[in-house]
KETILO-239274 format. One record per residue (C-alpha): residue in one letter; residue number from 0; z, x, y. Coordinates in nm, 3 decimals, padded with zeros to 5 digits. Layout:
  res    n       up     east    north
    A  NUM        Z        X        Y
...
! end
This chain:
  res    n       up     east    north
    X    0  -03.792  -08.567  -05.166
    X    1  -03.955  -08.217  -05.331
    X    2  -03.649  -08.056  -05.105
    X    3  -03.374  -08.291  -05.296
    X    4  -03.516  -08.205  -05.628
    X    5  -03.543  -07.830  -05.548
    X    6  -03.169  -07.818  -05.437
    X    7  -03.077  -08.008  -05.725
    X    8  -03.264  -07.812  -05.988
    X    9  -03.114  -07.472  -05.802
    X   10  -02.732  -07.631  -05.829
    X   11  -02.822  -07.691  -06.227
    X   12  -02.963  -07.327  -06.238
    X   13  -02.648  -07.225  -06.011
    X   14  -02.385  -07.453  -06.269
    X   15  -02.574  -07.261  -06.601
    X   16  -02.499  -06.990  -06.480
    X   17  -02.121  -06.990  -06.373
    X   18  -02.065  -07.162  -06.747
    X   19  -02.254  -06.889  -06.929
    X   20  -02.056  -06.610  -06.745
    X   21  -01.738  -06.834  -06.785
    X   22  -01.784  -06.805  -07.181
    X   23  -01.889  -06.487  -07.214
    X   24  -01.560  -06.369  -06.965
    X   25  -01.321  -06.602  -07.205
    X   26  -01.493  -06.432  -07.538
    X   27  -01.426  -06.117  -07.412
    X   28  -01.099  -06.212  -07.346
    X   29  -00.999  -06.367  -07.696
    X   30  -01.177  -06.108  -07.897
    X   31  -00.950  -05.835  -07.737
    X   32  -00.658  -06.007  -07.754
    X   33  -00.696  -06.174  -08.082
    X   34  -00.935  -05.966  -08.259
    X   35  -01.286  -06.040  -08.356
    X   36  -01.225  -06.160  -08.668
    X   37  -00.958  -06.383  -08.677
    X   38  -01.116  -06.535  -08.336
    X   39  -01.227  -06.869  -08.339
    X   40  -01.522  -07.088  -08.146
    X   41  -01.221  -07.299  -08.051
    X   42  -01.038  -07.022  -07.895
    X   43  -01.325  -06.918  -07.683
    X   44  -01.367  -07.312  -07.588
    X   45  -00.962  -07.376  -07.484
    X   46  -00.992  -07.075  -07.276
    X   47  -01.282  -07.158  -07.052
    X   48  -01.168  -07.500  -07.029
    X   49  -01.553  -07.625  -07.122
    X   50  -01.595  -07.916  -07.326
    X   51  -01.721  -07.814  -07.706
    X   52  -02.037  -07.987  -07.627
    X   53  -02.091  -07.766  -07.354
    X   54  -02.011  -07.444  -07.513
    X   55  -02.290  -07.529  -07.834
    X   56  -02.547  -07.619  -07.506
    X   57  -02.529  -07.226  -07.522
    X   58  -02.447  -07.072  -07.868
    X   59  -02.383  -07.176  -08.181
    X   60  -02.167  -06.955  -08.306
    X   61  -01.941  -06.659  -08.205
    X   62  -02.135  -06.404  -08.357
    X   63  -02.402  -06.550  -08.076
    X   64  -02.127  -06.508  -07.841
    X   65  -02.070  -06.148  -07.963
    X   66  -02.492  -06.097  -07.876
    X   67  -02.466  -06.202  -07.562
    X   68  -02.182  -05.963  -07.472
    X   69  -02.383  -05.655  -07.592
    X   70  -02.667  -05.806  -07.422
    X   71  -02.476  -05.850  -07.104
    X   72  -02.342  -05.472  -07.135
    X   73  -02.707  -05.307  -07.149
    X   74  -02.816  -05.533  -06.857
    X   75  -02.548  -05.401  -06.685
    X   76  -02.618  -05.012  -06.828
    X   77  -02.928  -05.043  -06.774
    X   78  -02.938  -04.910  -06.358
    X   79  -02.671  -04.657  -06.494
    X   80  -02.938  -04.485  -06.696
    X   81  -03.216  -04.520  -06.421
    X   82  -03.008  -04.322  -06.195
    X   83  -02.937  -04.045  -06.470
    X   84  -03.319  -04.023  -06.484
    X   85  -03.413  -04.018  -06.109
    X   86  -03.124  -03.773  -06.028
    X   87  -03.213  -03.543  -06.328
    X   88  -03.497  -03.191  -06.260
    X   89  -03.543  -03.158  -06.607
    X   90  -03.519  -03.293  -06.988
    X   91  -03.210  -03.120  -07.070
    X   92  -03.064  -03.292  -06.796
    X   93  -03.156  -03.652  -06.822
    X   94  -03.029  -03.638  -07.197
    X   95  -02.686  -03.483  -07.052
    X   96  -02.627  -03.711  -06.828
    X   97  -02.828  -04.034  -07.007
    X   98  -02.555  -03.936  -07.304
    X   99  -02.239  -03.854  -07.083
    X  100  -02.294  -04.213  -06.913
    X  101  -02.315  -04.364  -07.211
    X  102  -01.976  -04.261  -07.321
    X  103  -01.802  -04.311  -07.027
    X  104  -01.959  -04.663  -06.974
    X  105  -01.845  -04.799  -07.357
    X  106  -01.480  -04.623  -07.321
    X  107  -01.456  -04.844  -07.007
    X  108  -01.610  -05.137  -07.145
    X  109  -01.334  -05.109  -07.466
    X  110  -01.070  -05.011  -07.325
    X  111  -00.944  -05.371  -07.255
    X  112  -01.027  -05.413  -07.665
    X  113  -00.849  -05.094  -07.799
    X  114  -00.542  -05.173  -07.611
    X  115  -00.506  -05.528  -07.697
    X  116  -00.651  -05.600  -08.025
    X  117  -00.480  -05.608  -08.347
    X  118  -00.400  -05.232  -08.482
    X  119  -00.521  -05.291  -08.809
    X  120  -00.859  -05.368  -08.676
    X  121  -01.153  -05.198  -08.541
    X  122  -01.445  -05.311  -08.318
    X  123  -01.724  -05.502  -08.561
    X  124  -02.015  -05.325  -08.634
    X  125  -02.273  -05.541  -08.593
    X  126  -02.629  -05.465  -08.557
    X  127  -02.810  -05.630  -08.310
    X  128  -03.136  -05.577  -08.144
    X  129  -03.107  -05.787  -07.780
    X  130  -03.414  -05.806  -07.493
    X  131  -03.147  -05.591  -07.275
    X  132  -03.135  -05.362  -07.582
    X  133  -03.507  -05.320  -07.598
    X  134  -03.516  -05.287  -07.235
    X  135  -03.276  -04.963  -07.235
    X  136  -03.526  -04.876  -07.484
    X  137  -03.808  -04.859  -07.281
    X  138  -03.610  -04.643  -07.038
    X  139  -03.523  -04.386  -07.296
    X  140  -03.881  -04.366  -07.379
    X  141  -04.029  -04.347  -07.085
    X  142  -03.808  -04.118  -06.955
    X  143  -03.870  -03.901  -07.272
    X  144  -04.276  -03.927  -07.211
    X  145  -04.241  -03.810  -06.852
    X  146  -04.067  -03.521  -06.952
    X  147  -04.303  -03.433  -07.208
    X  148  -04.581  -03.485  -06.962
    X  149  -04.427  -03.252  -06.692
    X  150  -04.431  -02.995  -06.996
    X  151  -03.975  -02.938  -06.980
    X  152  -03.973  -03.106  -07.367
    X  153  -04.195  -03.070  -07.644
    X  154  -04.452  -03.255  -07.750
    X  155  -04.307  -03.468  -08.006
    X  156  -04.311  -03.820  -08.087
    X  157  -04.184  -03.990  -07.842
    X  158  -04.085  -04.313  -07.994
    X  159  -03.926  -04.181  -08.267
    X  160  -03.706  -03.903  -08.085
    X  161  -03.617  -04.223  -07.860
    X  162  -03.498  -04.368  -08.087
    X  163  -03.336  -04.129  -08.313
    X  164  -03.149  -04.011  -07.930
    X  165  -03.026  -04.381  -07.927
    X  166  -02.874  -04.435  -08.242
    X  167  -02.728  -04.065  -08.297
    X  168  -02.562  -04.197  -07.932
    X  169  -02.458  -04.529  -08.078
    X  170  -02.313  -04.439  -08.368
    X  171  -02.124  -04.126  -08.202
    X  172  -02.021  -04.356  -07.925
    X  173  -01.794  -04.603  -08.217
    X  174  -01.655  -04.320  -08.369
    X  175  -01.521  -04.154  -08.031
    X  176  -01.349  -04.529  -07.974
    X  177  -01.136  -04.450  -08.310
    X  178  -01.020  -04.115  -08.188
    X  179  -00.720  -04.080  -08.002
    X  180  -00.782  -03.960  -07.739
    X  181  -01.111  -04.104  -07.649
    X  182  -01.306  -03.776  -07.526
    X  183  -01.644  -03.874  -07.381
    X  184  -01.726  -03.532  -07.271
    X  185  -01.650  -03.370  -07.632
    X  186  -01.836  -03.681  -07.772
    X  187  -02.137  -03.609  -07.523
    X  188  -02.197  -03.245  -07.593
    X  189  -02.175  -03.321  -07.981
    X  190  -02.480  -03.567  -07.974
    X  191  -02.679  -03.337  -07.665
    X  192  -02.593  -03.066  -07.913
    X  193  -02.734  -03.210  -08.197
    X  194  -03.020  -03.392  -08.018
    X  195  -03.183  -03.079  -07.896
    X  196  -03.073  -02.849  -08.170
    X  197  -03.309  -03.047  -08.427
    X  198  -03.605  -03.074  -08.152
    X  199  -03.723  -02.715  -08.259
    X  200  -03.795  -02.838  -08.642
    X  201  -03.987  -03.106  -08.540
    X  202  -04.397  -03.161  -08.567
    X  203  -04.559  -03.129  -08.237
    X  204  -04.833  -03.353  -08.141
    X  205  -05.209  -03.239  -08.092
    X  206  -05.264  -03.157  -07.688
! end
């Protein structure tokens, strides 16, 4: 009997699953072909053919929808920038390479979105804080404190270089989607640039 009930909690677990990726897929979808904007719930629903009381088991809205995506796209970054870190000898090279991945990894994710999306209208600018978010984070951090302790960067604060690294990345990273071309490694050596130029002005912290 304990088997049945296992199997049959693991196919609910298993179904949950396949419908979460199935709306997510569809959102991505409408929003590129559509445009965020004018996108609907209903759109998202008619294209994963999901009853409506099935989509709301999940989110409420589409700006939940639009969450989940960026969630879904640091989960999936996430191993990208673990590699930059293991690969990299030094601090100056994890940041190239952290940064350079970065780039490359949104112009893929948008390029589906800049070719199909109404002209007139950019990607939204929403800011959102996700778990997957935080986690990539963490990375960044820790990757910054191991440096520091292996004496290649200077003893700064680490939490705050994190996260000004992250947002001069982010907000670099939307306005290289706007330019045409889209040119990562000209994007990458701006921010790397600008990163480690300003890490000379800045207080170091007590041995």
């Amino acid at each position: 009997m304990s088997q049945v009930i296992a199997l049959s909690a693991g196919k609910r677990e298993q179904t949950k699953l396949a419908n979460r990726r199935a709306i997510l897929d569809a959102a991505r979808e409408v929003f590129g072909e559509l445009g965020y904007e004018v996108a609907t719930v209903r759109d998202i629903i008619r294209r994963t053919g999901l009853a409506a009381g099935t989509f709301y088991n999940y989110y409420r809205s589409k700006e939940e929808v639009f969450e989940a995506l960026a969630d879904d796209g640091a989960h999936r970054f996430r191993p990208i920038l673990r590699a930059c870190f293991e690969t990299s000898d030094s601090f100056e090279s994890y940041l190239r390479a952290a940064i350079q991945a970065y780039f490359d990894f949104i112009a893929d994710e948008h390029e589906s979105w800049q070719a199909r999306r109404p002209p007139a209208e950019r990607q939204p600018h929403m800011q959102v804080q996700t778990p997957e978010m935080e986690r990539v984070y963490e990375e960044v951090h820790g990757a910054f404190l191991a440096a520091m302790a292996r004496g290649d960067a200077p003893r700064v604060d680490a939490d705050y270089l994190a996260t000004a690294a992250i947002a001069i990345a982010r907000e670099v990273g939307e306005r290289m989607l706007l330019r045409r071309p889209v040119d990562t490694a000209q994007a990458a050596a701006f921010a790397v640039s600008l990163i480690l130029g300003g890490l000379p002005a800045l207080p170091r912290l007590a041995p």
